[in-house]
N, C-alpha and C positions, 0 to 999 in steps of 0.2 A: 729560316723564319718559320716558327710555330703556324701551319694552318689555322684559319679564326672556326671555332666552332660552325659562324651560320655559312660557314663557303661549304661545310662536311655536306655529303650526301647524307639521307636519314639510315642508312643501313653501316654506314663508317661513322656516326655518329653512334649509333648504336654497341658500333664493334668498339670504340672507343670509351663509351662508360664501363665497358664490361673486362676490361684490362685491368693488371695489379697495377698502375697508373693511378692516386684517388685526385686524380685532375686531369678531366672535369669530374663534378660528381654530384651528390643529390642536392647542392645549393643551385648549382648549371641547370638541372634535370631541373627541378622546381619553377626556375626560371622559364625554362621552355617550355616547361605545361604550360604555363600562365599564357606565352605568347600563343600556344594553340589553342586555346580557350577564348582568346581576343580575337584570332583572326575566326573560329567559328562565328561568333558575335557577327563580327562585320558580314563575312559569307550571309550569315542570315538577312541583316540589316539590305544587304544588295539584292536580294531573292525576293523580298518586301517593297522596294521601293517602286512607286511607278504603277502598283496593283492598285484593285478598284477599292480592294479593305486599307489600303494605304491610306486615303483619302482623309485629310486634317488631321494627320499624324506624318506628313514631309518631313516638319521641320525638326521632330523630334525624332527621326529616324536618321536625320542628318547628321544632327549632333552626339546620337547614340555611334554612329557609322566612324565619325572623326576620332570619337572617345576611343574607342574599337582598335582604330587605324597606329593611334598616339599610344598606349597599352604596349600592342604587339612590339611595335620597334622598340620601346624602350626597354620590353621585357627579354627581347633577345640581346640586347645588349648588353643588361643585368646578368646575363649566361656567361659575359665573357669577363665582363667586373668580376663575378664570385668566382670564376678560374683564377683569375691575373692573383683574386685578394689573400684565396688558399698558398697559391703557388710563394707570394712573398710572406707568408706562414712559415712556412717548410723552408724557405732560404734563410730565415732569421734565426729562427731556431738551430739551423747548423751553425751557428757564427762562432766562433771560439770562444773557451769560457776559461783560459788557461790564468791570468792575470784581473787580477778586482774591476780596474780598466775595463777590458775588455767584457768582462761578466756585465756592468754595467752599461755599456754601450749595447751590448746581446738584450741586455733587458727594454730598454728605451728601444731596439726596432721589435722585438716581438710584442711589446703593448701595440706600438702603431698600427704594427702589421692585423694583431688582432681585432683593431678598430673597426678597421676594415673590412678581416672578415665578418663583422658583425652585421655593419649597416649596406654589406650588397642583400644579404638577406632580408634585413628589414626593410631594404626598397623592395625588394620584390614580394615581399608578402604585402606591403600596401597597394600596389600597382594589382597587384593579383586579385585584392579585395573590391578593388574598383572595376574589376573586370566584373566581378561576382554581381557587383551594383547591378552595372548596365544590362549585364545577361536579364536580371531583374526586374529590370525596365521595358527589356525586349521580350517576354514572354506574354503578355497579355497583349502586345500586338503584331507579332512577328510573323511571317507567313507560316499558316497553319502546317503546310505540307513537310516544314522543316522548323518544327518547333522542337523534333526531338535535338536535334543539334542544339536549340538554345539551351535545351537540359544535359547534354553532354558538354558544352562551352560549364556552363556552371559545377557541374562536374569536376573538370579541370582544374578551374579557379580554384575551388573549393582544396582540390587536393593539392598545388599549387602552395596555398597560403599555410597547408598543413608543413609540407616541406621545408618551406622557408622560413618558418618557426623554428622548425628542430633545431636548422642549421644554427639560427641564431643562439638556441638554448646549449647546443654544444659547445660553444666558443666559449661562450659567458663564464664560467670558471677560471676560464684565463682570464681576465678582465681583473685588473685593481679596484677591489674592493669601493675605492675613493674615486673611480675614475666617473666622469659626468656623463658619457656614454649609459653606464649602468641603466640608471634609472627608465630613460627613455627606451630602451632595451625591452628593456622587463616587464615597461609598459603596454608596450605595442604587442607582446604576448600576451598578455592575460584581455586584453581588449579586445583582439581578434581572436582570437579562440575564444572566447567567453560568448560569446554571440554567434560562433559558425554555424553551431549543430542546425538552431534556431532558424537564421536565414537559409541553409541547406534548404530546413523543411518547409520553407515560405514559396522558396522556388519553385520547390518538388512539384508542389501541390499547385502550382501556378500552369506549370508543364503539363500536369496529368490534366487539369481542367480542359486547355485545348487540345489533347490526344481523346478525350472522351468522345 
C-alpha cells in the first residue's frame, strides 16, 4: 500500500516531488502550500489569543482560528485527491484502444477521470482563496511580533491559488467541449486570478503597516 502523502516526512516528501514520478506533483504541491498557509494563520491566531491587544477581538480570533484549523485539513487532504485524481489519469489513458468498444469505453473513463482532475484543483484554489480571506482578516489584528508570518501565510495562499489554477487550466483541453464542468472551470479561473494581484497588494500593505 502506497504511503499517504501526510504520513511522508518533509524531507521524503520533498525527495518524492523531485522523482521522474509526476505523482504527486504541483496540483499535491499547491495543495500543501495552502495547508502551510492555514496552519501559519492559526500559529498566529494562537500567539494572539489571551493577550492584552487581544481584548474584544476573542471571538473573532476564534472563528479566524477554526477557519484556519478547517483549511488546513481539508487542504491536505485535497494533496492526496489530486494524487489519487492524476493517478486514474494516467490508468485511463493506457486502456486499450484496439476495437471501437474498447476506444469508446477508453473514452468515457478518461472524461471521468479528467473531471476529476479538474475539480481537486478547483477545490483547492477555492479553499486556498479562503485561506488568503482570513490571513486578511488576521493582519490588522494579529500579534504584532508575528505579523510577518500573517504575510508569509498570505504568501502561501496566494501562491497556492496560483498553482491550482494552472493545474486546472492544464487539464481543460481534455475536457469535451459540451461537458458542464467546463464552464464552472473557466470560471473560477478568471475570478480568482482576476482579483489576486489586487488582494496580494491589500494584504501587503496591511503587513507593512504593522512591521512599521
Amino acid at each position: 500500500m502506497e504511503t499517504r502523502l501526510a504520513d511522508l516526512s518533509v524531507a521524503d516528501l520533498v525527495a518524492r516531488l523531485a522523482t521522474h514520478d509526476p505523482i504527486p506533483g504541483g496540483g499535491s504541491a499547491s495543495a500543501l502550500t495552502g495547508a502551510m498557509a492555514a496552519a501559519l494563520v492559526q500559529m498566529v491566531v494562537e500567539l494572539t489569543r489571551g493577550r492584552p491587544a487581544a481584548e474584544g477581538r476573542e471571538d473573532e480570533l476564534t472563528e479566524i482560528g477554526v477557519a484556519a484549523a478547517g483549511f488546513q485539513s481539508e487542504l491536505v487532504r485535497l494533496a492526496e485527491v489530486d494524487a489519487a485524481a492524476y493517478r486514474t489519469v494516467l490508468d485511463a489513458r493506457r486502456l486499450p484502444r484496439e476495437t471501437e468498444r474498447d476506444r469508446e469505453a477508453r473514452r468515457v473513463q478518461v472524461d471521468a477521470a479528467t473531471r476529476e482532475a479538474i475539480r481537486a484543483p478547483m477545490a483547492t484554489a477555492d479553499r486556498a482563496s479562503r485561506v488568503l480571506d482570513i490571513a486578511w482578516r488576521l493582519a490588522p489584528i494579529g500579534n504584532r511580533n508575528a505579523i510577518s508570518d500573517v504575510g508569509v501565510g498570505a504568501e502561501l495562499a496566494a501562491a497556492a491559488i496560483r498553482g491550482a489554477l494552472l493545474n486546472v487550466e492544464i487539464n481543460l483541453p481534455y475536457l469535451p467541449e459540451d461537458d458542464e464542468l467546463r464552464p464552472d472551470a473557466e470560471g473560477l479561473v478568471r475570478e480568482l486570478r482576476g482579483g489576486l494581484d489586487r488582494r496580494e497588494r491589500e494584504i501587503r500593505a496591511a503587513v507593512a503597516e504593522r512591521l512599521a
